[in-house]
C-alpha positions as CSV (number, residue, x, y, z in Angstrom):
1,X,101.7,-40.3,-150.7
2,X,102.4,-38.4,-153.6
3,X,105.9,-36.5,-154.7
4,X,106.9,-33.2,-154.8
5,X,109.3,-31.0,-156.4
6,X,111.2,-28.5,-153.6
7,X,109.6,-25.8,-155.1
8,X,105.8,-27.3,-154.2
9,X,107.0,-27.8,-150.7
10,X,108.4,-24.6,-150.2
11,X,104.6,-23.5,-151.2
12,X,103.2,-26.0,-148.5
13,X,104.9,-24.8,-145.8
14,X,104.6,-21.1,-146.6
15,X,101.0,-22.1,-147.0
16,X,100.9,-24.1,-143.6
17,X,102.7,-20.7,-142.0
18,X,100.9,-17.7,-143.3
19,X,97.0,-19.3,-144.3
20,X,96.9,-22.0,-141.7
21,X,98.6,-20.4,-139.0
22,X,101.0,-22.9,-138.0
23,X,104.6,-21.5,-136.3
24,X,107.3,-22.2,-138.2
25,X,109.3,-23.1,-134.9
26,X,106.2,-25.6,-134.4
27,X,107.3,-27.4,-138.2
28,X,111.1,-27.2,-137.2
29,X,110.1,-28.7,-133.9
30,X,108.0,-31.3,-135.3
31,X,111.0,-32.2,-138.4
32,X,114.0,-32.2,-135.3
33,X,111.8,-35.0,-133.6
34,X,110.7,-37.2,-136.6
35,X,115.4,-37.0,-137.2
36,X,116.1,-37.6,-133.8
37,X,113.3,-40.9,-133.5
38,X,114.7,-42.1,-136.7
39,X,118.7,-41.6,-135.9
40,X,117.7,-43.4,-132.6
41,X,116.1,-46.6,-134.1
42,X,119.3,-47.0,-136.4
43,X,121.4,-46.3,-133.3
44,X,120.0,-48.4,-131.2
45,X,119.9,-51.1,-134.2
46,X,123.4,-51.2,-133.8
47,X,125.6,-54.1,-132.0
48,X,128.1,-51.8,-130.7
49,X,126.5,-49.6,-129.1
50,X,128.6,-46.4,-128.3
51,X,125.4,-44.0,-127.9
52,X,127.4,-41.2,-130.0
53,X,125.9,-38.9,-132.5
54,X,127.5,-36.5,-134.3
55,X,125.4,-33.9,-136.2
56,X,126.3,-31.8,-139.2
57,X,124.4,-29.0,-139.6
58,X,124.4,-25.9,-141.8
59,X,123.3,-22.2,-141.4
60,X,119.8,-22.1,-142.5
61,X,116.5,-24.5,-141.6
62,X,117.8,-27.6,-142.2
63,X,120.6,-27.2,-139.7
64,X,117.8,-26.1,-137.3
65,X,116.3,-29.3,-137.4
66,X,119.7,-30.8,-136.6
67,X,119.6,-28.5,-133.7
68,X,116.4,-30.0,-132.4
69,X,117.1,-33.4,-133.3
70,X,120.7,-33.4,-131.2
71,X,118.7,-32.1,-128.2
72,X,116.3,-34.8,-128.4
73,X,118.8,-37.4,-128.6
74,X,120.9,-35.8,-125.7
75,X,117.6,-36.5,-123.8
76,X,117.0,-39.7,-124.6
77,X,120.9,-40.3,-123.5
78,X,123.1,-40.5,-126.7
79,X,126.5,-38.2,-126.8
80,X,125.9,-35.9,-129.5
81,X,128.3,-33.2,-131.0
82,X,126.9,-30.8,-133.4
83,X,129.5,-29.4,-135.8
84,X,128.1,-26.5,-137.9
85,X,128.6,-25.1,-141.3
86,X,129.0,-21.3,-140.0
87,X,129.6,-18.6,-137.7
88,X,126.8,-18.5,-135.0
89,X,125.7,-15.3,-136.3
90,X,125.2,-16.6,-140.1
91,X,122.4,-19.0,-138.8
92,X,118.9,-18.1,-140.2
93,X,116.3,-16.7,-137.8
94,X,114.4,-20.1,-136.8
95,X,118.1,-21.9,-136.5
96,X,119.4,-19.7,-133.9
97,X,115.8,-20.5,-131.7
98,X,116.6,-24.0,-131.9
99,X,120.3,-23.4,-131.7
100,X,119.2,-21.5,-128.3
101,X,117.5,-24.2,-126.9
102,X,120.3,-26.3,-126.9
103,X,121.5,-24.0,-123.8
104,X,121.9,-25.7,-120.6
105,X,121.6,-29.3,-122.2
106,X,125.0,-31.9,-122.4
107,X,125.6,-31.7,-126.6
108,X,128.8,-30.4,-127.7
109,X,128.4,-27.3,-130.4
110,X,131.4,-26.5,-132.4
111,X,131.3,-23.2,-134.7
112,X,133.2,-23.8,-138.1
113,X,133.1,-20.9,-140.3
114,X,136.2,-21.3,-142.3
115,X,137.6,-24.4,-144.1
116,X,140.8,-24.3,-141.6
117,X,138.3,-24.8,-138.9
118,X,137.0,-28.0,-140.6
119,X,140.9,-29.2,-141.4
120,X,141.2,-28.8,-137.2
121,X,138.2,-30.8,-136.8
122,X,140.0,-33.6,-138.1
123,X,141.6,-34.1,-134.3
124,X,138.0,-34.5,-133.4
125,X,137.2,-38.5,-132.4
126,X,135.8,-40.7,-135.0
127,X,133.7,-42.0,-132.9
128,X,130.0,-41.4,-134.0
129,X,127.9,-44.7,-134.4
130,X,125.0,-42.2,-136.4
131,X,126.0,-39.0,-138.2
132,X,123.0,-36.7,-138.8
133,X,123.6,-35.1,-141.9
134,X,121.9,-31.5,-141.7
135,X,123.9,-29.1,-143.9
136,X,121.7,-28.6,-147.1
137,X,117.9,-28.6,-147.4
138,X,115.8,-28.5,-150.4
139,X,116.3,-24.5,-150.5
140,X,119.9,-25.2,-151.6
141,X,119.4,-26.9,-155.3
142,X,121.6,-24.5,-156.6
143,X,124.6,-26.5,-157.6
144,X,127.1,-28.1,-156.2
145,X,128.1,-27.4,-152.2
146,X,130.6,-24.7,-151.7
147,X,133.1,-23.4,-149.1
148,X,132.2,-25.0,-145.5
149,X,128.7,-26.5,-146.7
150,X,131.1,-29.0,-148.7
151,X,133.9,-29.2,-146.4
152,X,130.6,-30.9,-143.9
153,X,129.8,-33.0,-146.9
154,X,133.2,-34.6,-147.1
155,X,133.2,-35.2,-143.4
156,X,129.7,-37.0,-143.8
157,X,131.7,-38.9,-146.8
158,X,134.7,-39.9,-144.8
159,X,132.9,-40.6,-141.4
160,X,130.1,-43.0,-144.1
161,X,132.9,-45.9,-143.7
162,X,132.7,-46.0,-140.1
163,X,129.0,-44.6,-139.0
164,X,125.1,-44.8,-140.5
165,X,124.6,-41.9,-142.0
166,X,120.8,-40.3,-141.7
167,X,120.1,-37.0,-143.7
168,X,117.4,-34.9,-142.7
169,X,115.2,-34.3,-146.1
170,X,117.7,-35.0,-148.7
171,X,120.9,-36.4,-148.4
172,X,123.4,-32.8,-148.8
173,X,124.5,-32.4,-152.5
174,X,121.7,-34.3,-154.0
175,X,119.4,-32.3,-156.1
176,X,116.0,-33.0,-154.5
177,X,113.9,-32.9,-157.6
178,X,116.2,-35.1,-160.1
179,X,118.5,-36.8,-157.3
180,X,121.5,-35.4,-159.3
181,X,124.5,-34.7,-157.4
182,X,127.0,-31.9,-159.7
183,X,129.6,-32.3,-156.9
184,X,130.2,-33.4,-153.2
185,X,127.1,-35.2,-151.9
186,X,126.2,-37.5,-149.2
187,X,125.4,-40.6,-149.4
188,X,123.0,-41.6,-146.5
189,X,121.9,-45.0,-145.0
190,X,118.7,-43.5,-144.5
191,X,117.1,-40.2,-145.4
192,X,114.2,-38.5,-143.0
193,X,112.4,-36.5,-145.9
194,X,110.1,-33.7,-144.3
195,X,106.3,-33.3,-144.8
196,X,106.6,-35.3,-148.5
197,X,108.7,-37.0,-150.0
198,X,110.7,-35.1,-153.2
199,X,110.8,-36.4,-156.5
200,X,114.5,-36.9,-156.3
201,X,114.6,-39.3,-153.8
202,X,112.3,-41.8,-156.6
203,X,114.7,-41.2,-159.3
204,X,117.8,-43.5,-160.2
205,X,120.7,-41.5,-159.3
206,X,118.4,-40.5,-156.0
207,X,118.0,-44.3,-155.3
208,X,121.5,-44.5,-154.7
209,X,122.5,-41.7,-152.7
210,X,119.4,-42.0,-150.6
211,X,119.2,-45.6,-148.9
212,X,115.8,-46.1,-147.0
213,X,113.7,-43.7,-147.5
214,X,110.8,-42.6,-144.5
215,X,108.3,-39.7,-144.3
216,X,109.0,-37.7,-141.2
217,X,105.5,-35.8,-139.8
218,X,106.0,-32.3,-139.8
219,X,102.8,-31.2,-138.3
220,X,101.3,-30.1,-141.7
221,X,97.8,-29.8,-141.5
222,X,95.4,-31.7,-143.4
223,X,93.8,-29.9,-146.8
224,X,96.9,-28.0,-147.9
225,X,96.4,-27.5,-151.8
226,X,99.1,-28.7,-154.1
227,X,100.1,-30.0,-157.4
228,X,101.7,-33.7,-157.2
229,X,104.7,-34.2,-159.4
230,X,104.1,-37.2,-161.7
231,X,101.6,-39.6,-161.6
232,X,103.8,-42.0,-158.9
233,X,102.9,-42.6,-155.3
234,X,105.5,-43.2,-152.2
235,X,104.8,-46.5,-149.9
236,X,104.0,-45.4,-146.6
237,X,102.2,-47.9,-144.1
238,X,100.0,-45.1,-143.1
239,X,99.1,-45.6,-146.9
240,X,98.6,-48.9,-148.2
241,X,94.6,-49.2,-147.1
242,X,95.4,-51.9,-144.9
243,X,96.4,-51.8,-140.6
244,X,96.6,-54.4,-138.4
245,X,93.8,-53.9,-135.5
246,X,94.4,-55.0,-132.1
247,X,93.2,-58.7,-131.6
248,X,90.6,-59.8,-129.5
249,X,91.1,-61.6,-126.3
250,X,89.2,-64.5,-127.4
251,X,90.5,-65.1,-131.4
252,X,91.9,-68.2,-132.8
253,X,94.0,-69.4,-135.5
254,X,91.0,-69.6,-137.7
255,X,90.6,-66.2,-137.1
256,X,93.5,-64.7,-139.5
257,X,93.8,-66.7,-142.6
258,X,95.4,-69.8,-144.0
259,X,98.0,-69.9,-146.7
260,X,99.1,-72.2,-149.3
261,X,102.8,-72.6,-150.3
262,X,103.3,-74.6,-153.5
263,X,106.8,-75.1,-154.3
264,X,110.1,-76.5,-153.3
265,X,111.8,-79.6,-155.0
266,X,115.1,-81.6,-154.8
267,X,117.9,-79.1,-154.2
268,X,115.5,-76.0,-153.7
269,X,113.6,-76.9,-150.4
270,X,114.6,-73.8,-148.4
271,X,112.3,-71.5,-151.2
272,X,109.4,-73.1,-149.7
273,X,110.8,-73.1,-146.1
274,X,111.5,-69.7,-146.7
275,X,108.2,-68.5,-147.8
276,X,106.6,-70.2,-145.3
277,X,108.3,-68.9,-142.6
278,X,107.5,-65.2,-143.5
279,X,103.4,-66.1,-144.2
280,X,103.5,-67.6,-140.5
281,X,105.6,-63.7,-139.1
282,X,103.3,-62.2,-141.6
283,X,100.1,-62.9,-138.9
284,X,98.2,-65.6,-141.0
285,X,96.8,-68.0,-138.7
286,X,97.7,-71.4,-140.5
287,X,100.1,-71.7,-143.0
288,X,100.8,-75.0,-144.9
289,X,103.3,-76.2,-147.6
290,X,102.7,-78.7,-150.6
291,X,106.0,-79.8,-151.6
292,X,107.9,-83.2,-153.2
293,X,107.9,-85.9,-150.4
294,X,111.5,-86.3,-150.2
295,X,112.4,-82.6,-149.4
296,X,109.5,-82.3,-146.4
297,X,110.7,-83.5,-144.2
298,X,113.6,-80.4,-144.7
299,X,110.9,-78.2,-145.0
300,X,109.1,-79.1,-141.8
301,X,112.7,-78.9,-139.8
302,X,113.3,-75.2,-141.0
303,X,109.5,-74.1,-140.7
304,X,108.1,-76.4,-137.6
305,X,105.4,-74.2,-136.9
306,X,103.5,-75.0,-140.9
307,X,102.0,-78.2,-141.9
308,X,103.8,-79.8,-144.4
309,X,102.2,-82.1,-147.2
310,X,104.4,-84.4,-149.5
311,X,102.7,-85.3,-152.6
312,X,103.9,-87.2,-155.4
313,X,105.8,-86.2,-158.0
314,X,106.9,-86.5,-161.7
315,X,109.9,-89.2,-162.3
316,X,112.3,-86.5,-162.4
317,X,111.4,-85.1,-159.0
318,X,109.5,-81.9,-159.2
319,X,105.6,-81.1,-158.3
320,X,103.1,-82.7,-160.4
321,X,99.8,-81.5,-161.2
322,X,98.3,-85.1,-160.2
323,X,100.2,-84.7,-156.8
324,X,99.3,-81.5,-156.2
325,X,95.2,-82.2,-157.1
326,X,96.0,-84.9,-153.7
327,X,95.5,-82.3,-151.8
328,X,93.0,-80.3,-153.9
329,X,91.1,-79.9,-149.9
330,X,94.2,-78.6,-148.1
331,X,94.2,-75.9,-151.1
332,X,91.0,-75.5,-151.4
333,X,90.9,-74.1,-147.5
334,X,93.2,-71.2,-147.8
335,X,92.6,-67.6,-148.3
336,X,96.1,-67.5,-150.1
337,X,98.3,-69.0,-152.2
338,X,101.7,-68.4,-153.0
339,X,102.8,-70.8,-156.5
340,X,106.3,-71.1,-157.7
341,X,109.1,-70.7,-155.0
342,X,111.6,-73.7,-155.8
343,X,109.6,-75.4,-158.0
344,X,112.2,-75.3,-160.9
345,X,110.4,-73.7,-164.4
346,X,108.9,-77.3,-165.7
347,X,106.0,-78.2,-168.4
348,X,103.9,-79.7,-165.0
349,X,104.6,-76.0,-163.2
350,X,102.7,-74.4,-166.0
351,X,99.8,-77.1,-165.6
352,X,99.7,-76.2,-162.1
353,X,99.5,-72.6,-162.6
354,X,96.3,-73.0,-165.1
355,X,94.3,-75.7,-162.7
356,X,94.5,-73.5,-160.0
357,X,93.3,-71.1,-162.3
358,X,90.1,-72.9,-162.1
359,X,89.5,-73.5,-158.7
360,X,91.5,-70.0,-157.1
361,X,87.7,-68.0,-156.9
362,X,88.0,-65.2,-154.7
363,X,91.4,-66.4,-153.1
364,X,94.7,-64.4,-154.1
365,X,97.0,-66.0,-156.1
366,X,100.7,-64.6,-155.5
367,X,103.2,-66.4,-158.6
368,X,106.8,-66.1,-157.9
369,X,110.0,-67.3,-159.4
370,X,109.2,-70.4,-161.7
371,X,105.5,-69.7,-161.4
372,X,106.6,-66.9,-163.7
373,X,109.3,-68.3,-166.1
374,X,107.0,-70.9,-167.2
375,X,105.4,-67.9,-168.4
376,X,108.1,-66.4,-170.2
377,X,106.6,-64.9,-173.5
378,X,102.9,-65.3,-172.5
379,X,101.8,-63.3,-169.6
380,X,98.7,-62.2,-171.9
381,X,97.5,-65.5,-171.3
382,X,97.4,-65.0,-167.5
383,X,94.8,-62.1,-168.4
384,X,91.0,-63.3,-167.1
385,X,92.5,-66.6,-165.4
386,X,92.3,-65.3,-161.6
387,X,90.2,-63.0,-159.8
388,X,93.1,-61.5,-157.3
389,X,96.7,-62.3,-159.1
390,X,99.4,-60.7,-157.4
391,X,102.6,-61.6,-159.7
392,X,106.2,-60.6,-157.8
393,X,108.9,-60.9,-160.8
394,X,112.7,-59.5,-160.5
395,X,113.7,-57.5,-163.9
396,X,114.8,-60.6,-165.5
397,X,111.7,-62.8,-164.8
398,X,110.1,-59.3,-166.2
399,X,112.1,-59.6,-169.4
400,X,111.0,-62.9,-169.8
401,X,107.7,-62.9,-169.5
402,X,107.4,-60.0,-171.9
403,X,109.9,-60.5,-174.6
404,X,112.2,-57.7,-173.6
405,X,115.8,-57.5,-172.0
406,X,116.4,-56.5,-168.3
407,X,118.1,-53.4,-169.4
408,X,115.0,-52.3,-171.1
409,X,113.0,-53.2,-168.1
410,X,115.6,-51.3,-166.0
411,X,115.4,-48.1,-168.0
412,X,111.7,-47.8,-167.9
413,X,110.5,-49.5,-164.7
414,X,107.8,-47.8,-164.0
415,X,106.9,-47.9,-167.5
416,X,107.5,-52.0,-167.5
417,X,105.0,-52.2,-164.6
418,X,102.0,-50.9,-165.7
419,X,102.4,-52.7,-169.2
420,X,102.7,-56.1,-167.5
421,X,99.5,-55.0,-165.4
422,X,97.8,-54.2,-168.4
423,X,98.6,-57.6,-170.2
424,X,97.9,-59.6,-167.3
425,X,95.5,-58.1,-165.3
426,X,97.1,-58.6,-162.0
427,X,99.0,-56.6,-159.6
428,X,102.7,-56.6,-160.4
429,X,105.5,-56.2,-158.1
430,X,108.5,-55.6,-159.5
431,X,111.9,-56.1,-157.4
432,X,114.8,-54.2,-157.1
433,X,116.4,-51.2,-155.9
434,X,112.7,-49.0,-155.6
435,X,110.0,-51.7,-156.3
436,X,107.2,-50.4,-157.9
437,X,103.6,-51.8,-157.2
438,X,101.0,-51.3,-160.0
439,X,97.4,-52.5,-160.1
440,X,94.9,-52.4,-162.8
441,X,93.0,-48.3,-162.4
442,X,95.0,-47.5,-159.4
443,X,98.7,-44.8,-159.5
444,X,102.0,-47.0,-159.7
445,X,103.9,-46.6,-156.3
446,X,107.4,-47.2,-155.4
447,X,108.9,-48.5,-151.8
448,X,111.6,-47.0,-150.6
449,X,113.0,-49.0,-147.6
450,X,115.6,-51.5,-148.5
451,X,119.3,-51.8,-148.7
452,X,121.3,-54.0,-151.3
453,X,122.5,-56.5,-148.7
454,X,118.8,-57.7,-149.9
455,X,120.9,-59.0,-152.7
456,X,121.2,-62.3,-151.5
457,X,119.2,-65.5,-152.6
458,X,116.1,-66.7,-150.5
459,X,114.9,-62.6,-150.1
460,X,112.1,-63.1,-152.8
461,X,111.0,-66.0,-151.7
462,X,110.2,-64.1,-147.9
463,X,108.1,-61.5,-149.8
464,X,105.9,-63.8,-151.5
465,X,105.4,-65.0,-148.5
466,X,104.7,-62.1,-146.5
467,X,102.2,-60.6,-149.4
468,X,100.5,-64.2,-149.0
469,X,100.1,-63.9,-145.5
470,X,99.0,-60.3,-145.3
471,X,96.7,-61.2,-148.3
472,X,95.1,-64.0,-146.1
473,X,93.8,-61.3,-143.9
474,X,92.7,-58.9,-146.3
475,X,90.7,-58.8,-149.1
476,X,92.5,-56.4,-151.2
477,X,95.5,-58.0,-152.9
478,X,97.0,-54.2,-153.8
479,X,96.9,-53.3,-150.4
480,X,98.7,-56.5,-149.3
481,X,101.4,-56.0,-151.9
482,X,102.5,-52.5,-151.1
483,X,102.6,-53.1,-147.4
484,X,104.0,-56.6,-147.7
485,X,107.2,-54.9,-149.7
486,X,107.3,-52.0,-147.3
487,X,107.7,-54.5,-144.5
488,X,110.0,-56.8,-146.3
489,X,112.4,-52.9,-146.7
490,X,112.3,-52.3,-143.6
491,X,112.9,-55.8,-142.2
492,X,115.6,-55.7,-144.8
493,X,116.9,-52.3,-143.0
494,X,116.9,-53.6,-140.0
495,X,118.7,-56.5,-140.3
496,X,120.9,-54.5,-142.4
497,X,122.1,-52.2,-139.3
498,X,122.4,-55.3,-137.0
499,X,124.6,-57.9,-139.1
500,X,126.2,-55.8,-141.9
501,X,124.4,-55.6,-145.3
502,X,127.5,-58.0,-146.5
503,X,126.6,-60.5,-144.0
504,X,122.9,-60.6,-144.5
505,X,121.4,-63.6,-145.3
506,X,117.7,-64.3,-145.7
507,X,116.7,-65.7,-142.7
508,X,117.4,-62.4,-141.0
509,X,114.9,-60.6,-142.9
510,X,112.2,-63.5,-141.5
511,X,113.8,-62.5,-137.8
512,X,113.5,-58.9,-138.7
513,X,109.8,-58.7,-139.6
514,X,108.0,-58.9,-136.3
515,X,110.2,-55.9,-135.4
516,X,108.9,-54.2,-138.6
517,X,105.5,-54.5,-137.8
518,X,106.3,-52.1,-134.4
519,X,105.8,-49.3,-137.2
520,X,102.3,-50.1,-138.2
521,X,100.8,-49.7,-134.7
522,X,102.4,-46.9,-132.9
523,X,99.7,-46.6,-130.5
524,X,100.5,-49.5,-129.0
525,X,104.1,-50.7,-129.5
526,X,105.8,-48.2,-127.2
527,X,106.1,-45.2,-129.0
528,X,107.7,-42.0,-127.6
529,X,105.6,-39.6,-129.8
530,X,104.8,-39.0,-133.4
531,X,104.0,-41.4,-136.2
532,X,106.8,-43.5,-136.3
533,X,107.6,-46.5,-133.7
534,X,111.1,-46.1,-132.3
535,X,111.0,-47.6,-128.7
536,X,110.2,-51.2,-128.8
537,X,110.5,-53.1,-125.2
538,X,112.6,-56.7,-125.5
539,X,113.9,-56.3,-129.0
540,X,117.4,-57.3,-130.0
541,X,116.5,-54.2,-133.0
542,X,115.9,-51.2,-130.1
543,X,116.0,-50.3,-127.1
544,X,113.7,-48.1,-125.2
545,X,114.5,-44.2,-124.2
546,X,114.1,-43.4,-120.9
């Protein structure tokens, strides 16, 4: 999905209105839900679970759609107070319809049109589990907030320490086409953006007042003419080229892949473990793990449900070519294989790397961690070695492998991606806050789910392994990268809301994924409506709406 400035999508929707004939109320309507489903999977995400949501909306559109998503939620049986920016009769045209509908329904409006209002507020409880941040749209980039619109803002800020905060579009402050915020801003947990996603939300400053980052459906229909801004593409799972189709009554294990982790050694077993793990919650079928014999037996105790192969080693401990060509056949068998995780960066790693080379054929190859540093100032010679190379490196691994420093990397990202395609020839996933996918003739694209409790040793290692299990299904390695990040974000997210992102370890991402995968098949994971799943039955991540 591509980006767009506010501008362009103040042209697609006046487009969608006057040529195609969709009601404006019917857009509103359709933006309120795709809030409301997202607020409720965060609320329901949570431990404590209060039901309370407070909404803060302004005068024009964008506080409409907090109107609508507060009435959903009061249905769905949440507490929700809406607190607006405004006299009732400063609200724009479509905001008072929505406002109206609120009539006769349990939420709690409070009119605040002067900053004294907003100091009395105050007395109000602090006791939202989800703030809804719907003050500013994208028809507001004019500055910094002012008057009441920023007194809202500074509620979001101080109620941020205590709630989740969603924003509806953009978070309120934030310039939606550079992410710049001149004054008071939000800073959201996760932000609903309408229809597309803006070009702020991609850039740096963006990536930080943002958090995750979903597309809500606004009923948009298909065809609308416009011009993308930049050449880079949002993550969606809608987009990647790759579902998961129901499975058929009579399948078997054979039926979705085998994968191939190489790695772990003394010291560094739970890489492999760890990778393993996420293959296996990934869907592939069989997953097995090559490893030093004196750490598989850890391996096997963490990840019961692989097969786990002990092999030989060098005298110093790690994987040796010669041990790892013992069980040429068990590698021979998969679809995928994931090379590196714990292995340490060692002279037999890199002899591993190339004699796979030669027998990989149509398999993809994922290298990760020490796969890569033994390539540090050579990743032209990867070039031509493997017919599907999926390489996963974090900006320093990036540096390394191409003779820069991570602060280059950093300040060009996009820019460090598409080289280190071009040089190697495979797809390249580079981590961090926004990780970019780029593939040799196809647009860069960025992921947006994620939080920086991700931050936290053993997360890599999970989506190599996820990428290699989704890759062991399909035959497209690009497709299998950009979903296998998106799912590793949102697993991420979701872990996030129920442990703390300070607490987060990376097991929980492993726990988190099958929940994750609800959003990929809303047709048949209990979905309320739209394009998002929100109501999952028996999952400690949701709970279902009446």
């Amino acid at each position: 999905m591509r980006f767009v400035t506010a501008a362009t999508m103040r042209n697609i929707d006046r487009h969608a209105i006057e040529k195609a004939g969709v009601p404006a109320e019917h857009l509103m309507e359709k933006a309120g839900f795709a809030v409301a489903s997202e607020a409720w999977a965060v609320l329901n995400a949570l431990p404590a679970r209060r039901m309370t949501v407070e909404v803060l909306a302004g005068r024009g559109n964008n506080g409409g759609d907090g109107f609508v998503a507060a009435r959903h939620l009061s249905a769905w049986g949440a507490r929700v107070r809406v607190l607006v920016a405004g006299g009732q009769g400063s609200l724009s045209p479509d905001a008072k319809t929505s406002h109206a509908r609120l009539t006769g329904t349990s939420v709690e409006v409070f009119f605040l049109p002067e900053d004294s209002d907003w100091n009395a507020a105050a007395d109000l409880p602090n006791d939202a589990d989800v703030v809804i941040d719907a003050v500013l749209g994208t028809g507001s980039n004019r500055g910094a907030p002012r008057g009441v619109a920023a007194s809202a803002v500074r509620r979001a800020m101080r109620m941020s320490g205590t709630a989740k905060i969603v924003a509806a579009d953009i978070p309120s402050g934030m310039d939606a086409d550079t992410g710049a915020a001149p004054g008071d801003a939000v800073t959201a947990d996760l932000t609903v953006t309408l229809g597309m996603p803006k070009t702020g939300l991609a850039c740096p400053a963006g990536l930080d007042r943002s958090g995750s980052v979903v597309v809500g459906d606004i009923g948009l229909p298909p065809g609308i003419p416009f011009d993308p801004a930049g050449e880079l593409e949002l993550i969606t799972p809608l987009d990647t080229g790759m579902t998961i189709p129901r499975r058929s009554r009579s399948a078997h294990k054979g039926d979705f892949g085998r994968v191939c982790i190489i790695g772990g050694a003394p010291g560094f077993s739970g890489a492999a473990a760890l990778a393993a793990r996420a293959a296996s919650r990934a869907g592939a079928g069989l997953v097995s793990v090559v490893t030093p014999r004196s750490v598989a037996g850890t391996v096997g105790a963490f990840a019961p449900e692989t097969m786990v192969h002990g092999v030989d080693t060098s005298p110093s401990g790690w994987l040796s070519a010669e041990g790892v060509k013992s069980v040429s056949a068990v590698i021979s068998a998969a679809d995928s294989i994931v090379v590196g995780p714990g292995m340490t960066a060692h002279e037999e790693t890199a002899r591993i790397v190339f004699w796979l080379a030669g027998i990989a054929g149509k398999k993809t190859v994922i290298l990760d961690a020490d796969a890569l540093n033994v390539h540090a100032g050579r990743i032209g010679a990867l070039k031509g070695q493997f017919e599907k190379l999926v390489i996963t490196p974090h900006p320093g691994e990036m540096a390394r492998m191409m003779c820069s420093d991570a602060a280059a990397v950093q300040a060009d990202r996009a820019g460090s991606a598409r080289s280190a395609c071009e040089k190697s020839g495979a797809v390249v996933v580079l981590k961090g806050a926004g990780t970019l996918v780029a593939a040799p003739g196809m647009p860069t694209a960025i992921n947006l789910t994620g939080n920086p409790g991700m931050a936290t040793g053993g997360t890599g290692d999970v989506l190599a392994g996820l990428i290699a299990g989704l890759a062991a299904q399909v035959s497209d390695p690009r497709a299998a990268a950009q979903l296998g990040v998106w799912i590793h974000g949102r697993a991420g997210d979701l872990a996030a809301w129920r442990k703390s992102e300070a607490a987060m370890v990376a097991p929980d991402l492993t726990d988190a994924i099958p929940h994750a995968f609800h959003a990929l098949c809303p047709a048949r994971q209990g979905v309320r409506g739209g394009s998002r799943a929100v109501d999952v039955v028996d999952s400690p991540f949701y709970t279902p709406a009446p």
